[in-house]
PyMOL Python script that loads the backbone (N, CA, C, O; Angstrom):
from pymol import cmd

cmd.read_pdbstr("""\
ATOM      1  N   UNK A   1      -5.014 -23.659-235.718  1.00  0.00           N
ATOM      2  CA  UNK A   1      -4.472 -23.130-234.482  1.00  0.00           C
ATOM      3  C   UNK A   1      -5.416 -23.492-233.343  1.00  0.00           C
ATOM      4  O   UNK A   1      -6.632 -23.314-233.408  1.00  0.00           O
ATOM      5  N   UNK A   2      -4.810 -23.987-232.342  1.00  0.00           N
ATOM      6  CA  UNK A   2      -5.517 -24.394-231.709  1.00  0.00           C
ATOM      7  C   UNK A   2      -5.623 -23.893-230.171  1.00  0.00           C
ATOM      8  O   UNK A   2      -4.497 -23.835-229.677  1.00  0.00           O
ATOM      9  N   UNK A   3      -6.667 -23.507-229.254  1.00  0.00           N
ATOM     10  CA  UNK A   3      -6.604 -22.206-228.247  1.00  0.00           C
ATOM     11  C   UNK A   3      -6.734 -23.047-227.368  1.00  0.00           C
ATOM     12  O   UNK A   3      -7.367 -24.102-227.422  1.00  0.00           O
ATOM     13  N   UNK A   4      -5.923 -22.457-226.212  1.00  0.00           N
ATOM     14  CA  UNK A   4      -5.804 -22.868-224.526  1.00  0.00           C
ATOM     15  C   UNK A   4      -6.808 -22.664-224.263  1.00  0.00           C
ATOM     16  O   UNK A   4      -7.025 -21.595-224.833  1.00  0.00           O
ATOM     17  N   UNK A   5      -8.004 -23.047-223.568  1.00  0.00           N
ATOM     18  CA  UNK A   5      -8.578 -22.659-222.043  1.00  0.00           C
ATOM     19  C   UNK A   5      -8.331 -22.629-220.828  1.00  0.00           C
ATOM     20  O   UNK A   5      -8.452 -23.747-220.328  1.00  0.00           O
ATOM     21  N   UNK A   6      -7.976 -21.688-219.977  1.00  0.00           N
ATOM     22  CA  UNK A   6      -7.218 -22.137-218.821  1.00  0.00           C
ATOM     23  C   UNK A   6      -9.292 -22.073-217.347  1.00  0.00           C
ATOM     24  O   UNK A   6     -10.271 -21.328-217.310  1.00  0.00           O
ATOM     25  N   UNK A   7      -9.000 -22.883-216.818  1.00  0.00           N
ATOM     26  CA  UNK A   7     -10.245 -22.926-215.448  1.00  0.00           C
ATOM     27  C   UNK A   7      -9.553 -22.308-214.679  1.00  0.00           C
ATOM     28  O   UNK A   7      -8.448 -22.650-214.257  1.00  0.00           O
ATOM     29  N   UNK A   8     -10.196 -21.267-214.413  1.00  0.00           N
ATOM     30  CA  UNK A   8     -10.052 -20.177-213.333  1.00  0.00           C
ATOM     31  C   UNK A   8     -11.230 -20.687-212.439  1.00  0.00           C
ATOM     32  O   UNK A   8     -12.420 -20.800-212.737  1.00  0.00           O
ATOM     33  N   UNK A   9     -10.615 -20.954-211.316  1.00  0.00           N
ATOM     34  CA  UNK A   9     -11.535 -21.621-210.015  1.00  0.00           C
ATOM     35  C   UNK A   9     -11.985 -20.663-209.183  1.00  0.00           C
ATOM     36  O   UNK A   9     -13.020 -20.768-208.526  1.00  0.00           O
ATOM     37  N   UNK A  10     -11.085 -19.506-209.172  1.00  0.00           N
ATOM     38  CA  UNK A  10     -10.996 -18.390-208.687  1.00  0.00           C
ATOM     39  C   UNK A  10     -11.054 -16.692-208.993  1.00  0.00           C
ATOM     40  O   UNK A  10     -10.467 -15.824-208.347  1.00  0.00           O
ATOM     41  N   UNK A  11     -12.293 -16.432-210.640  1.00  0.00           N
ATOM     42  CA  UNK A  11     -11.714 -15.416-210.874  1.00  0.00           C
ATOM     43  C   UNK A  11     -11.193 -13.810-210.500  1.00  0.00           C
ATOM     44  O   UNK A  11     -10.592 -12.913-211.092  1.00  0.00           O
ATOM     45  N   UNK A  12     -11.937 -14.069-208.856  1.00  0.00           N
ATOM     46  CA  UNK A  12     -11.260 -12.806-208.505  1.00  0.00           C
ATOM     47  C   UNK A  12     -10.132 -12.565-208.236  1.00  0.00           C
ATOM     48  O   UNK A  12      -9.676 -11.426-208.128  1.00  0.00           O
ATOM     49  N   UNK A  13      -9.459 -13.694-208.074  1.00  0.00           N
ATOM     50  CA  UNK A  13      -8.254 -13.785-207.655  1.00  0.00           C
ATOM     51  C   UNK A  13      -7.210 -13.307-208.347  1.00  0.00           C
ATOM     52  O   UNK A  13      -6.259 -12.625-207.966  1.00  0.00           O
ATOM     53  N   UNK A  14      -7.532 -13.809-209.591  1.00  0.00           N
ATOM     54  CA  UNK A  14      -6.716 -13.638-210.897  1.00  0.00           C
ATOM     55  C   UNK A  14      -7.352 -11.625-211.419  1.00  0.00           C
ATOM     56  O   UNK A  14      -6.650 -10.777-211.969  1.00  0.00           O
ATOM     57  N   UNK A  15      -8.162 -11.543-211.173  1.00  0.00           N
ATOM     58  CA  UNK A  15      -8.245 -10.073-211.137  1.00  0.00           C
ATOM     59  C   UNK A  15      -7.611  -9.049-210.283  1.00  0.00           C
ATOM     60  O   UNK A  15      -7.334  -7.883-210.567  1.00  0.00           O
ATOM     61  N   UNK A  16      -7.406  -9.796-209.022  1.00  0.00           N
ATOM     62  CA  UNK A  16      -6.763  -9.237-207.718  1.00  0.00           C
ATOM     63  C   UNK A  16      -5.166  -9.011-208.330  1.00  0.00           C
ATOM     64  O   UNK A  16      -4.679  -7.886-208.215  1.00  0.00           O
ATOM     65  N   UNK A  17      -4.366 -10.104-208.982  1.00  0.00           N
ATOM     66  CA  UNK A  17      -3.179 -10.310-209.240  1.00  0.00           C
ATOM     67  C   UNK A  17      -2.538  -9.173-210.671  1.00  0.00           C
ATOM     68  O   UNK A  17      -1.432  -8.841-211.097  1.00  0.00           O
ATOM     69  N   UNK A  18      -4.297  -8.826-211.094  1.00  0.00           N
ATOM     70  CA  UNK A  18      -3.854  -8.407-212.422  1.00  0.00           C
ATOM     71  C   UNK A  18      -3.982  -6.337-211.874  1.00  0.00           C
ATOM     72  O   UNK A  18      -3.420  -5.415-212.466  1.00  0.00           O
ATOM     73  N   UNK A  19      -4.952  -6.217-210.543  1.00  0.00           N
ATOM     74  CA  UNK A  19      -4.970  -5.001-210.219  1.00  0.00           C
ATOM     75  C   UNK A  19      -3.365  -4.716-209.833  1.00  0.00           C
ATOM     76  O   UNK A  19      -2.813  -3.622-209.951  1.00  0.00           O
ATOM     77  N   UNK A  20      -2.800  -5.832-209.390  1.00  0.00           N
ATOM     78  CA  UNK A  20      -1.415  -5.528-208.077  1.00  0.00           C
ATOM     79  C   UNK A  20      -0.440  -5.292-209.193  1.00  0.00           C
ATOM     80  O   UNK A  20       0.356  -4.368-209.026  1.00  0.00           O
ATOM     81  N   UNK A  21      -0.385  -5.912-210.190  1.00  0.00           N
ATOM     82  CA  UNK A  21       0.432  -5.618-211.487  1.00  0.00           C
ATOM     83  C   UNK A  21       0.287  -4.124-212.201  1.00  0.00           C
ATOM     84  O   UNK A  21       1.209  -3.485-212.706  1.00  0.00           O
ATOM     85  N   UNK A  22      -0.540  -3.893-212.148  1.00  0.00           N
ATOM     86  CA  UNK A  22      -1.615  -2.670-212.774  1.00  0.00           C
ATOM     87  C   UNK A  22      -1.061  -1.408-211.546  1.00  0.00           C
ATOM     88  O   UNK A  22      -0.790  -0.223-211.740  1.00  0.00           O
ATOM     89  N   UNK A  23      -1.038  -2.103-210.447  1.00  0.00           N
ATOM     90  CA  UNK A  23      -0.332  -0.914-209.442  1.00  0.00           C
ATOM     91  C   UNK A  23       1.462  -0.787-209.444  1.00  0.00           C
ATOM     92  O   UNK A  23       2.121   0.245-209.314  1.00  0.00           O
ATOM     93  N   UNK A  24       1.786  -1.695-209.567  1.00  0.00           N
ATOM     94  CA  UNK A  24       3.326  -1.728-209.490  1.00  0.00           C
ATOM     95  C   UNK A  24       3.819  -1.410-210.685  1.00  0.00           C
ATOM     96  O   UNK A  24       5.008  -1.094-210.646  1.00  0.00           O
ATOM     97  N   UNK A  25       3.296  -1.384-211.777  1.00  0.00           N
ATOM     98  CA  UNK A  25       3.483  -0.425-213.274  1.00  0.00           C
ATOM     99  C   UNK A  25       3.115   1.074-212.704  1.00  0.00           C
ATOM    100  O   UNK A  25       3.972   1.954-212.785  1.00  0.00           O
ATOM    101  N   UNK A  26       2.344   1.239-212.359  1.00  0.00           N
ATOM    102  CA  UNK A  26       2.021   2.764-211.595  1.00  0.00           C
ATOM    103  C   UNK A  26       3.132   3.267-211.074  1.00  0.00           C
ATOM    104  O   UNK A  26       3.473   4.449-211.115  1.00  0.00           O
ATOM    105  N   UNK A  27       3.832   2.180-210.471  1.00  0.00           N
ATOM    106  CA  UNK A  27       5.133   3.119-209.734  1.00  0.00           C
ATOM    107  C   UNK A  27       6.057   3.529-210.559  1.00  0.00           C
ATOM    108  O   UNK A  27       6.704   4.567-210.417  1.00  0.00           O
ATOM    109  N   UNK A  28       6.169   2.701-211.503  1.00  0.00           N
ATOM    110  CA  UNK A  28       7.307   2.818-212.312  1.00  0.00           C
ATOM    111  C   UNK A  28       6.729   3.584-213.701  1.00  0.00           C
ATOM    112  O   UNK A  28       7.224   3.180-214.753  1.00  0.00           O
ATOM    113  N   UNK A  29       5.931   4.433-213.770  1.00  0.00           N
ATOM    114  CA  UNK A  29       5.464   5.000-214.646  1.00  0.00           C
ATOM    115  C   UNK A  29       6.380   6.551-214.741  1.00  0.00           C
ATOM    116  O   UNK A  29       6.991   6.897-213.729  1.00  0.00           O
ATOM    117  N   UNK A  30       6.419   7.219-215.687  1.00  0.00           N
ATOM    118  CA  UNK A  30       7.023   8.369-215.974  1.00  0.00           C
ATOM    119  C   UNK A  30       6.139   9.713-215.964  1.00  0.00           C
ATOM    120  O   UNK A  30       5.795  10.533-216.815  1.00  0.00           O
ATOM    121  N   UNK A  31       5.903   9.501-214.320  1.00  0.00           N
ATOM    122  CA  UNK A  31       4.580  10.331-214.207  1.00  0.00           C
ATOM    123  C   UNK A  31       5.324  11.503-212.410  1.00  0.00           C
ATOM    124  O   UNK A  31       6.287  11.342-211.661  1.00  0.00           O
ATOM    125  N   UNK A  32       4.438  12.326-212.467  1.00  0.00           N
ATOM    126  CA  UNK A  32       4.840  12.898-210.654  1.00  0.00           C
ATOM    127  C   UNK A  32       5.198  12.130-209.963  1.00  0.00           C
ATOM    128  O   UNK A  32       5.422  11.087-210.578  1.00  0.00           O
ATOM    129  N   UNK A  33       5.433  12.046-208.730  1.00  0.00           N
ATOM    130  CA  UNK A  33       5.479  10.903-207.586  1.00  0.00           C
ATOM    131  C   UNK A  33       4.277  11.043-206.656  1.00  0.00           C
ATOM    132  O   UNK A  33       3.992  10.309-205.709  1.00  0.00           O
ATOM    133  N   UNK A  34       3.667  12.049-207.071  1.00  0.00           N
ATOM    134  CA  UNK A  34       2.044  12.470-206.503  1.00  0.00           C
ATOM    135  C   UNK A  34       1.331  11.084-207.216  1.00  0.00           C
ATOM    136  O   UNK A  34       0.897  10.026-206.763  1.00  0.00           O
ATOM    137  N   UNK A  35       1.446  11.649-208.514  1.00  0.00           N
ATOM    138  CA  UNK A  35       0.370  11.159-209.834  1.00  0.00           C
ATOM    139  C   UNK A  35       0.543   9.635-209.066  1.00  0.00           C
ATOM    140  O   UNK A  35      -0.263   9.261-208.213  1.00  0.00           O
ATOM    141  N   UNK A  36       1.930   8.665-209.579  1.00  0.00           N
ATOM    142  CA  UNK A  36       2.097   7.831-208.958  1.00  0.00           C
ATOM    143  C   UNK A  36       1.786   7.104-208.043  1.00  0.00           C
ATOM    144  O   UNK A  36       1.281   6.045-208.413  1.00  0.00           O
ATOM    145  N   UNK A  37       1.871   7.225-207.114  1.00  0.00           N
ATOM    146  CA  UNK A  37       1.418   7.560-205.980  1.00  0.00           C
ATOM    147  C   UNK A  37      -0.134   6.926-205.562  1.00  0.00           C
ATOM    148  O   UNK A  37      -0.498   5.863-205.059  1.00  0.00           O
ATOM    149  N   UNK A  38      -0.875   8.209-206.066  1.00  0.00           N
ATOM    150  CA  UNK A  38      -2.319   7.935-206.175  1.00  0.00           C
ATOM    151  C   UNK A  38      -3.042   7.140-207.178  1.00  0.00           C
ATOM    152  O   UNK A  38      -4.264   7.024-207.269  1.00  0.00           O
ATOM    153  N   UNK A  39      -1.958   6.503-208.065  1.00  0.00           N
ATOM    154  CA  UNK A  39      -2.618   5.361-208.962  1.00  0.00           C
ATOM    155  C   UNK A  39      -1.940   3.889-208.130  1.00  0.00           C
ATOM    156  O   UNK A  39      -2.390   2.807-207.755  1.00  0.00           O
ATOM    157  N   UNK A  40      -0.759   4.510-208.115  1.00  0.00           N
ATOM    158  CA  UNK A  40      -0.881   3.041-207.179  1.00  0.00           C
ATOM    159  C   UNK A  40      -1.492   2.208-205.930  1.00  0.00           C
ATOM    160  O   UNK A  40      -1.310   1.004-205.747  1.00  0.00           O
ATOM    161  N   UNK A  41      -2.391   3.237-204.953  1.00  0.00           N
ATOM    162  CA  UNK A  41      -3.311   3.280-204.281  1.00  0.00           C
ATOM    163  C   UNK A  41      -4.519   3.168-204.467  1.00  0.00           C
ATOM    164  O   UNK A  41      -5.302   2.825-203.581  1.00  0.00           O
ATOM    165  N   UNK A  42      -4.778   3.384-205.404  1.00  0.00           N
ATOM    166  CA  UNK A  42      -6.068   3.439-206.322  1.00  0.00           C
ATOM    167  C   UNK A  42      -6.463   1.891-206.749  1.00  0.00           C
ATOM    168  O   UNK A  42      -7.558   1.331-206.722  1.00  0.00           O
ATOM    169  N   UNK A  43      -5.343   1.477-207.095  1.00  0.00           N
ATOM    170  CA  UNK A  43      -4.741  -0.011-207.676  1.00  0.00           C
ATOM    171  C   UNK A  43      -4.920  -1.146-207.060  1.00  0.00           C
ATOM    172  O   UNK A  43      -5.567  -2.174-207.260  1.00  0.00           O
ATOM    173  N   UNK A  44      -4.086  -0.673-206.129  1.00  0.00           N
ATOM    174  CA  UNK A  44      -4.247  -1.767-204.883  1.00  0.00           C
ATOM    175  C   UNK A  44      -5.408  -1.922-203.595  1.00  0.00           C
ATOM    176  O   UNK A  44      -5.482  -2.723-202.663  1.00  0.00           O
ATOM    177  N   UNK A  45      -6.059  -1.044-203.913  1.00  0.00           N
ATOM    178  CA  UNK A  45      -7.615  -0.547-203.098  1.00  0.00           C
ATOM    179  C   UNK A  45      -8.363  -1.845-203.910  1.00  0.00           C
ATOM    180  O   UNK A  45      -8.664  -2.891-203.333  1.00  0.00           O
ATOM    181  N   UNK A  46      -8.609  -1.584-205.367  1.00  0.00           N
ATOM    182  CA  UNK A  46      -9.514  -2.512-206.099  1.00  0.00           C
ATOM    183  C   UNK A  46      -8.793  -4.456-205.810  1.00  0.00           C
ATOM    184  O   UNK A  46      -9.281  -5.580-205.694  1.00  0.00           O
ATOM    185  N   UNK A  47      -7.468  -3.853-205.814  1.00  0.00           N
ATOM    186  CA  UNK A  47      -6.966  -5.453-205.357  1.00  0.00           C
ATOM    187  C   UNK A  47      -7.535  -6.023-204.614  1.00  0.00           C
ATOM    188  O   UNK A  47      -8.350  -6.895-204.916  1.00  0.00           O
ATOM    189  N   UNK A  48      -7.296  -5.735-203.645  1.00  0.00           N
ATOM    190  CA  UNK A  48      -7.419  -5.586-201.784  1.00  0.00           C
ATOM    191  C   UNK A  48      -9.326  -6.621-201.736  1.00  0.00           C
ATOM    192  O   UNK A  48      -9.674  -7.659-201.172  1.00  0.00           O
ATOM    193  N   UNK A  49     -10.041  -5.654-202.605  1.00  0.00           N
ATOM    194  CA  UNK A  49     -11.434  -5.180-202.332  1.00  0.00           C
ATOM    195  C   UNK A  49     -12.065  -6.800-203.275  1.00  0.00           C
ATOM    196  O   UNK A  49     -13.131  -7.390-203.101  1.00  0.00           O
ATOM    197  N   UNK A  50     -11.066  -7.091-204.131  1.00  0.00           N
ATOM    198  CA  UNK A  50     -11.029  -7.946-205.017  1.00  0.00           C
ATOM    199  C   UNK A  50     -10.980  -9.201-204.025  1.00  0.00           C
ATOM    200  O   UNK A  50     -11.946  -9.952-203.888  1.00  0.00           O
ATOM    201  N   UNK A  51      -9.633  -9.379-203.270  1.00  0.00           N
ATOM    202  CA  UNK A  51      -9.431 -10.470-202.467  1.00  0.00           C
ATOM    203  C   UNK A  51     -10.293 -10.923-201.546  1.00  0.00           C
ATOM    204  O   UNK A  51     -10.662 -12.054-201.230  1.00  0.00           O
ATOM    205  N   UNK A  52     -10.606  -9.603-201.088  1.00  0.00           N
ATOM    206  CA  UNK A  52     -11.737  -9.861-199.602  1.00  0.00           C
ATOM    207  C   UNK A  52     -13.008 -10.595-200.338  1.00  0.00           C
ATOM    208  O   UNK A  52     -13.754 -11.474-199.907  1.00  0.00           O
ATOM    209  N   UNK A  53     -12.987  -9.972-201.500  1.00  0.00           N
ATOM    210  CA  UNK A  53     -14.451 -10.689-202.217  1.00  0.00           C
ATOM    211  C   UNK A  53     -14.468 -12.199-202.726  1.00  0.00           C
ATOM    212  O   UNK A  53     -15.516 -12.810-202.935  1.00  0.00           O
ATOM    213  N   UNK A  54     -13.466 -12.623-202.865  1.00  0.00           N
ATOM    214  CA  UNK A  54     -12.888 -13.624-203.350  1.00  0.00           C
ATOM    215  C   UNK A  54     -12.486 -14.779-201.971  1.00  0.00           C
ATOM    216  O   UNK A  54     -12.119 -15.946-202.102  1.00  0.00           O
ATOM    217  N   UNK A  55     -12.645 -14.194-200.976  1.00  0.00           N
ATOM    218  CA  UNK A  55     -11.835 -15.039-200.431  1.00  0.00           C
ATOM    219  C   UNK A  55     -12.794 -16.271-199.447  1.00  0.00           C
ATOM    220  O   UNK A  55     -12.420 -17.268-198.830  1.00  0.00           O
ATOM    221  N   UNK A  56     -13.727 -15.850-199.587  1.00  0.00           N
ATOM    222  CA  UNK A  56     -15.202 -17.072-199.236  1.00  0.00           C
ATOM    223  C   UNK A  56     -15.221 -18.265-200.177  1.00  0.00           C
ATOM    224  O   UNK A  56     -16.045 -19.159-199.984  1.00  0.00           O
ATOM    225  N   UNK A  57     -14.437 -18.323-201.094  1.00  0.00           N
ATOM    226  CA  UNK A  57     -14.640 -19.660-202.001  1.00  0.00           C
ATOM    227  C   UNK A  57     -13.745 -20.556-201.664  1.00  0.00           C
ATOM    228  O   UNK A  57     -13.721 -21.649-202.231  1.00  0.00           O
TER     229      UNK A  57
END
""", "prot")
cmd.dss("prot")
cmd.show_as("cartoon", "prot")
cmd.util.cbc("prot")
cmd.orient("prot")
């Protein structure tokens, strides 16, 4: 069996994409609309914080 490597040129980027995913499951979670809410903010804060860090390369 033989394994992919994929070159990530960019890995915050790809972390950024995986927080925004990680938030938009938040919405759709079977949780309060509080709970919700504050994870999906939570989510997209680390995105956000991800991009800005990322975005000098």
């Amino acid at each position: 069996m033989t394994s992919r490597h994929t070159l990530t040129l960019n890995p915050s980027k790809s972390h950024a994409s995986a927080w925004k995913a990680r938030a938009f499951a938040a919405l759709r979670a079977d949780s309060s609309l509080s709970v919700r809410l504050r994870r999906y903010n939570e989510a997209m804060a680390k995105a956000r914080a991800l991009e800005a860090q990322g975005g000098g390369l």
